[in-house]
C-alpha positions in Angstrom: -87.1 -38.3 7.9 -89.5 -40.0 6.1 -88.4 -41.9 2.8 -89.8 -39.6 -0.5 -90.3 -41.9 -3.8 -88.0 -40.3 -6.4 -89.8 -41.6 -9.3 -90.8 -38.6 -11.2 -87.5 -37.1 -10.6 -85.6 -39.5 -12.4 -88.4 -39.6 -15.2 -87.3 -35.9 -15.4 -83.9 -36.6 -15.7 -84.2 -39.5 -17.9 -86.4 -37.0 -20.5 -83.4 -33.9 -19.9 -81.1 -37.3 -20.9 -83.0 -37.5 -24.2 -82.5 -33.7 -24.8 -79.0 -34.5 -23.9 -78.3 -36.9 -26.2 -80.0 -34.6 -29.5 -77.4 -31.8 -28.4 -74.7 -34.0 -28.5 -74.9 -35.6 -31.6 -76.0 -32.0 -33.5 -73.1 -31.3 -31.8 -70.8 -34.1 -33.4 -72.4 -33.6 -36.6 -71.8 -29.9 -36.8 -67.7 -30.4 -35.7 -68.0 -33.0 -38.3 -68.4 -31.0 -41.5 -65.5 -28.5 -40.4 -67.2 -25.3 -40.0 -64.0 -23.7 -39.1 -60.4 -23.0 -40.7 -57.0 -22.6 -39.6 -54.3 -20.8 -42.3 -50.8 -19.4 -42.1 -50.2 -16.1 -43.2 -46.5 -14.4 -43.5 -46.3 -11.5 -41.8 -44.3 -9.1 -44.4 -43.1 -6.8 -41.4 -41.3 -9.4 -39.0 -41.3 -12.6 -41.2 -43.5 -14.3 -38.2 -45.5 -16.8 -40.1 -48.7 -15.8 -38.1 -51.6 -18.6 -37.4 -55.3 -17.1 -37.7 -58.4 -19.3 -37.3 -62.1 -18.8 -38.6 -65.5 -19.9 -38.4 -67.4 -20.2 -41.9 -70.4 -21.0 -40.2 -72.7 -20.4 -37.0 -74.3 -23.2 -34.9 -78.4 -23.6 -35.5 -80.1 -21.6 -33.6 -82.4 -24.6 -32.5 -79.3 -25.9 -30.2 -81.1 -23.1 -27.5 -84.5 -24.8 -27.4 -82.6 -28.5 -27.0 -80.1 -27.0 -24.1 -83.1 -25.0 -22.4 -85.2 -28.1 -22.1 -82.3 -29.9 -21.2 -81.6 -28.0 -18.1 -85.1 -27.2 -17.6 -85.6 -31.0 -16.8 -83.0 -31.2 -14.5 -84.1 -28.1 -12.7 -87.7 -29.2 -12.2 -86.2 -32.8 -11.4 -84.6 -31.0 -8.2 -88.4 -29.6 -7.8 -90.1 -32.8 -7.9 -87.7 -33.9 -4.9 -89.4 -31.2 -3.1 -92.7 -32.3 -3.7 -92.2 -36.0 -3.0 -90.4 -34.8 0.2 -93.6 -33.2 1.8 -95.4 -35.9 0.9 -93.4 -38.3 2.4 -93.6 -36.1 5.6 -97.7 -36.1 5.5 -97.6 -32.4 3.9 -99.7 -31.4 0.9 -97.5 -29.8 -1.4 -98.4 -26.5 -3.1 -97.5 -24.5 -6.3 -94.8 -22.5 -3.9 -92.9 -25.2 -2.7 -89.5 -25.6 -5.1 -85.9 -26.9 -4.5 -83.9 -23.7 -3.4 -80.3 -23.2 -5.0 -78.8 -20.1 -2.9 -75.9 -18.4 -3.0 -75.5 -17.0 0.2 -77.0 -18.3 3.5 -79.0 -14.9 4.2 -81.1 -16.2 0.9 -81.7 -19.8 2.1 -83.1 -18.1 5.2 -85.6 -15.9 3.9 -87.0 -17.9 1.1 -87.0 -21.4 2.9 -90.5 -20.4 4.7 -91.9 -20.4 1.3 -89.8 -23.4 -0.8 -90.0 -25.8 1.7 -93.1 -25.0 4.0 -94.4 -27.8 6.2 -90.6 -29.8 6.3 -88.8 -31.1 9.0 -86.3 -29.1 10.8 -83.6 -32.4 9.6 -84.7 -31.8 6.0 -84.2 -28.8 5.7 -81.2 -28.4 7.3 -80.0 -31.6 5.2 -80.8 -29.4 2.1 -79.1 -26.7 3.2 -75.7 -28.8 3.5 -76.5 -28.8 -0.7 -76.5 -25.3 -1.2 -73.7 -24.1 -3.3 -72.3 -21.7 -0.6 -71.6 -24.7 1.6 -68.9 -26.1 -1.1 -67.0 -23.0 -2.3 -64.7 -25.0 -4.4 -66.7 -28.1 -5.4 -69.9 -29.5 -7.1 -72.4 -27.6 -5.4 -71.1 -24.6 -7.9 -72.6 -26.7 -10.5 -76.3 -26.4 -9.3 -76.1 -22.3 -9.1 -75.1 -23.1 -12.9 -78.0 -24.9 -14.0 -79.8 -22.6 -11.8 -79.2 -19.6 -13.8 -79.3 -21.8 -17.0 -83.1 -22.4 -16.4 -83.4 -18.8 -15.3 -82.0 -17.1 -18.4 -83.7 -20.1 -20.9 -87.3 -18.4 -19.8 -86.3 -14.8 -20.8 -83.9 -15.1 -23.9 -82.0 -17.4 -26.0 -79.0 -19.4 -24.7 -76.4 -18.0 -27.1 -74.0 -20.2 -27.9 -70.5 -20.1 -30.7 -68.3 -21.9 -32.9 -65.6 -20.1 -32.4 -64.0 -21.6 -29.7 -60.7 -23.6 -29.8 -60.7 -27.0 -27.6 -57.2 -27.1 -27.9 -54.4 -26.9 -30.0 -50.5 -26.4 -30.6 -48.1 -25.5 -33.2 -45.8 -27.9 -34.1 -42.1 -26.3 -36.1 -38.8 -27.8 -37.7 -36.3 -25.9 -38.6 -33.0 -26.1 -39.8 -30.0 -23.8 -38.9 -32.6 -21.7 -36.6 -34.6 -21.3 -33.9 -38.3 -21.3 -33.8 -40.0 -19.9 -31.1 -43.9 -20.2 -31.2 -46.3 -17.4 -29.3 -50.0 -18.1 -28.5 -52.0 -15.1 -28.1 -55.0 -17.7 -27.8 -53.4 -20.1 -24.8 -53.7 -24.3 -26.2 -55.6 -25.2 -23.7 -58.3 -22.7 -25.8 -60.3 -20.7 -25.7 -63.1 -18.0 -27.5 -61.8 -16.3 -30.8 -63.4 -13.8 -33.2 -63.5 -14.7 -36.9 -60.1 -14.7 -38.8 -58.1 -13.3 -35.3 -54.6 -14.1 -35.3 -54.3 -17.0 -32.4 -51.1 -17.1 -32.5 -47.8 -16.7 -34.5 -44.1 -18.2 -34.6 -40.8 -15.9 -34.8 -38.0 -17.7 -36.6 -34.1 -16.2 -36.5 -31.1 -17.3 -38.0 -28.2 -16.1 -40.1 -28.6 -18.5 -42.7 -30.5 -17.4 -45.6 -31.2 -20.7 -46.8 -32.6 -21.9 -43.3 -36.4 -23.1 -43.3 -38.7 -23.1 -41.3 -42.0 -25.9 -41.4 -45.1 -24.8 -39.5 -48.0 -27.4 -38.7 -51.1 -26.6 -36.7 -52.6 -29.3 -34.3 -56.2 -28.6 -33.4 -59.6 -29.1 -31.9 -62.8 -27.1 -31.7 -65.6 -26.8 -29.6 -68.9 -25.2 -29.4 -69.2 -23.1 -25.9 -71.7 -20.8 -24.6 -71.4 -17.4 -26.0 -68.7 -14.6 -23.3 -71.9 -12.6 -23.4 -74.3 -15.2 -22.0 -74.6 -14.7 -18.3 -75.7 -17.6 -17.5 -72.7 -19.5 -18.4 -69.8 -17.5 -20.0 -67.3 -19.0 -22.0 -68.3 -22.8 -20.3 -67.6 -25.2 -23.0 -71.7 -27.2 -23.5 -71.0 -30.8 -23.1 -69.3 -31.1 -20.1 -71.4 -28.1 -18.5 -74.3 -30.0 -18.9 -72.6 -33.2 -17.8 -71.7 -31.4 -14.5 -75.2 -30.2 -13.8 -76.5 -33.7 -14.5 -74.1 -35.0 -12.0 -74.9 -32.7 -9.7 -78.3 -33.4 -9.9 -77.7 -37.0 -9.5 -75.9 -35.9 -5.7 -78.7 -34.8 -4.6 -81.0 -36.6 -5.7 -79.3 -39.8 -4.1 -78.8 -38.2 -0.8 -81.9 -38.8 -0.3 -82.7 -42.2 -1.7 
């Protein structure tokens, strides 16, 4: 197999990098300024002290048009690679040739003819070994994502939300009693609609002087939206982190 220069896919990456970056600091900067709230409420009917979170404001809508050009860069990185392959191998490449992600091997089969036209039996069984159905469990998963990122970016908005707790705890002292807290949104977080209870904490005792200290521990995030297909519930950051480094795999298999 002949060696391919990687060049311009790297240039791609290095400009979905720089789209990268912009997300991540609107990102920092929006957490920053506490667009969300966390307040205890009595409940009058049990004496729970119940926990309820809130949003008091929405992402920018702009956040879409940096995400979709970030993955669209990486997708079209993994297009390049195609392109640079059959010109390595004395092809001329053409405005069908693209990098296939497949989720099944009956797909690979029937759209290879067309995606990688004119390559080497070795290369494109060597792609093949990439394809997300190969690797169940592991990284490969992480091209399919950015796949269907890319996909849904050229039809609609990437919805994404604020309401989502990174993680969080409650933290109780009591005297003469026993605290016992309930999450009904687990710590390790999770999606929440404005003002929802996310959890509560049931005190007893038979001392009516007993009390009972509640403190909340927590973190937000910004995740894609449940309803977005592309990427339900997947916290941004490190979903675009994983499609870069998957990118970077294959990429470097064949440098």
């Amino acid at each position: 197999m002949a060696t391919a220069s990687l060049e311009p896919c790297w240039v791609k990456v290095s400009r979905a990098q720089a789209h990268f970056d912009a997300v991540n600091a609107e990102i920092g900067s929006f957490l920053n300024t506490r667009p969300y709230s966390v307040s205890l409420q009595n409940d009058p009917k049990t004496n729970d002290v119940i926990v309820e979170a809130d949003a008091l404001q929405e992402p920018p809508s702009s956040w879409s048009v940096l995400i979709g050009d970030c993955v669209h860069n990486l997708r079209t990185a993994l297009d390049y690679l195609v392109t640079q392959l059959v010109k390595a191998e004395g092809g001329t490449p053409g405005n069908r040739h693209e990098f296939p992600i497949a989720f099944d091997p009956g797909y690979y089969s029937e759209h290879v003819p067309r995606k990688l036209a004119g390559l080497s039996k070795g290369t494109v069984d060597l792609i093949e070994t990439l394809q997300p159905y190969t690797g169940r469990n592991d990284w490969r998963q992480d091209l399919l994502v950015l796949h269907d990122l890319d996909r849904y970016d050229k039809h609609r908005f990437l919805q994404v939300t604020a309401y989502v707790l990174g993680f969080w705890r409650i933290i109780t002292a009591a005297s003469n009693g026993v605290a016992t807290p309930s999450y009904t949104v687990p710590p390790l977080g999770g999606r929440f609609e404005p003002g929802q209870e996310i959890g509560r904490v049931t005190f007893e005792s038979s001392d009516p002087n007993a009390k009972l200290e509640v403190r909340v521990e927590r973190s937000f995030d910004i995740a894609f939206d449940e309803t977005e297909a592309a990427a339900p519930g997947r916290v941004v950051l490190p979903t675009l982190v994983a499609c870069f480094n998957a990118t970077r795999r294959v990429l470097r298999t064949f440098a």
